[in-house]
N, C-alpha and C positions, 0 to 999 in steps of 0.2 A: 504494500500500500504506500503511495505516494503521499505528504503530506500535502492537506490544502494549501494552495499558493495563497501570499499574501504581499505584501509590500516590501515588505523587508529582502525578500531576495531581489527587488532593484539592484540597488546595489553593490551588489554580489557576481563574480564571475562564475557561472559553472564549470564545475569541475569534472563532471563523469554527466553517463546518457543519462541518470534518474536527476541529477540537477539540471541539466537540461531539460528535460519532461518538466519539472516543477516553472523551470524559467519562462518556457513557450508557456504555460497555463498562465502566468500570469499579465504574458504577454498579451495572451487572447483576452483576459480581465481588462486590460487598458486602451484596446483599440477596436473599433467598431469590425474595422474591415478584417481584422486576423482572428475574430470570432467566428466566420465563418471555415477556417482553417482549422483541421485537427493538431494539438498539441504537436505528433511525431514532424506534422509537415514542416510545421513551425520550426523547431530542432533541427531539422535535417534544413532548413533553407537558412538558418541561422551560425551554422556548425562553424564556418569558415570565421566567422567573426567571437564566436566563442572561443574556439581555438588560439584566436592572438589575445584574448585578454579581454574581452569587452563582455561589460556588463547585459543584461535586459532593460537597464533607466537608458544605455547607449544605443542600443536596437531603437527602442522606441525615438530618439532622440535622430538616427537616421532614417528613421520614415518619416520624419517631418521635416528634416533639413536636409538639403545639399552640405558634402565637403567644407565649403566657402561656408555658412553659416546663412546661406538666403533659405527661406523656407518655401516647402512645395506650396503650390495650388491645389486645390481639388475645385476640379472644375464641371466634373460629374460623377455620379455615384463610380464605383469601382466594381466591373464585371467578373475579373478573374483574381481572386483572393491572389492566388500562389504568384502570379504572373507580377503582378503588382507590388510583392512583397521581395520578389527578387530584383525586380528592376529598380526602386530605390535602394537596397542596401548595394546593387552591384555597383552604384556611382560612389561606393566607398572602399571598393577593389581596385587598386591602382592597372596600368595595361600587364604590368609583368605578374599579375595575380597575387601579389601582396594585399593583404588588409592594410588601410591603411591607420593611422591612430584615431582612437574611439574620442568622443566628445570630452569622456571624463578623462582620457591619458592625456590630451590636450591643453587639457586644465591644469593639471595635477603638472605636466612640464613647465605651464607657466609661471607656478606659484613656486614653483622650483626657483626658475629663474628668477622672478625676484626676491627668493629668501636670499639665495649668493648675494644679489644685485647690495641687501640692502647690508649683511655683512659685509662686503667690500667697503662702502662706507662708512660704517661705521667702524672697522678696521681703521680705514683714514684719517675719520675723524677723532680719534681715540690718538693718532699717530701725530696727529697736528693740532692736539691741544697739548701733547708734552714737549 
């Protein structure tokens, strides 16, 4: 038995096929159009972005934006669940079939870069007040 999916595994990266079952069921909880998809499809059309590290809050987060951060349109209901679900995440597959970095690794590099950023100065500034 699968636990019910809930919030908390946003996120959360899956780590084996029953965390992935959990993560699509929740995935299906949060979007109109992947409720019509059964959990396995969802896993299996997800797998490649699992595999590099991205959460289910990142999946959701590339079905609504492009790479660059512009968001999609829906400009009429959505006909083929699966169809739909690969075609936005594949705009997150580079040409050489790399994933490319999930929303929240994004983040998490930039906060990176300005904890050094702000260590460096105040390294400096530490360094030019003696």
């Amino acid at each position: 038995m699968l636990p019910r999916p809930g919030t908390a595994v946003l996120p959360t990266c899956p780590k084996n096929r029953s965390d992935g079952l959990v993560a699509a069921g929740v995935l299906q909880l949060r979007s109109r159009e992947l409720a019509r998809l059964s959990p396995a499809m969802i896993r299996h059309l997800c797998r490649p972005l699992f595999a590099a590290g991205w959460a289910p809050a990142d999946v959701l987060a590339a079905i609504d934006y492009a790479p660059g951060g512009r968001p999609h349109r829906y400009s009429r209901d959505v006909h083929h669940a699966a169809g739909w679900l690969r075609w936005r995440l594949a705009r997150w597959i580079g040409p050489d079939g790399a994933v490319l970095s999930s929303p929240s690794q994004i983040r998490a590099a930039v906060r990176e870069r300005d904890r050094q950023d702000q260590a460096q100065r105040l390294a400096e500034a530490q360094r030019l007040a003696e």
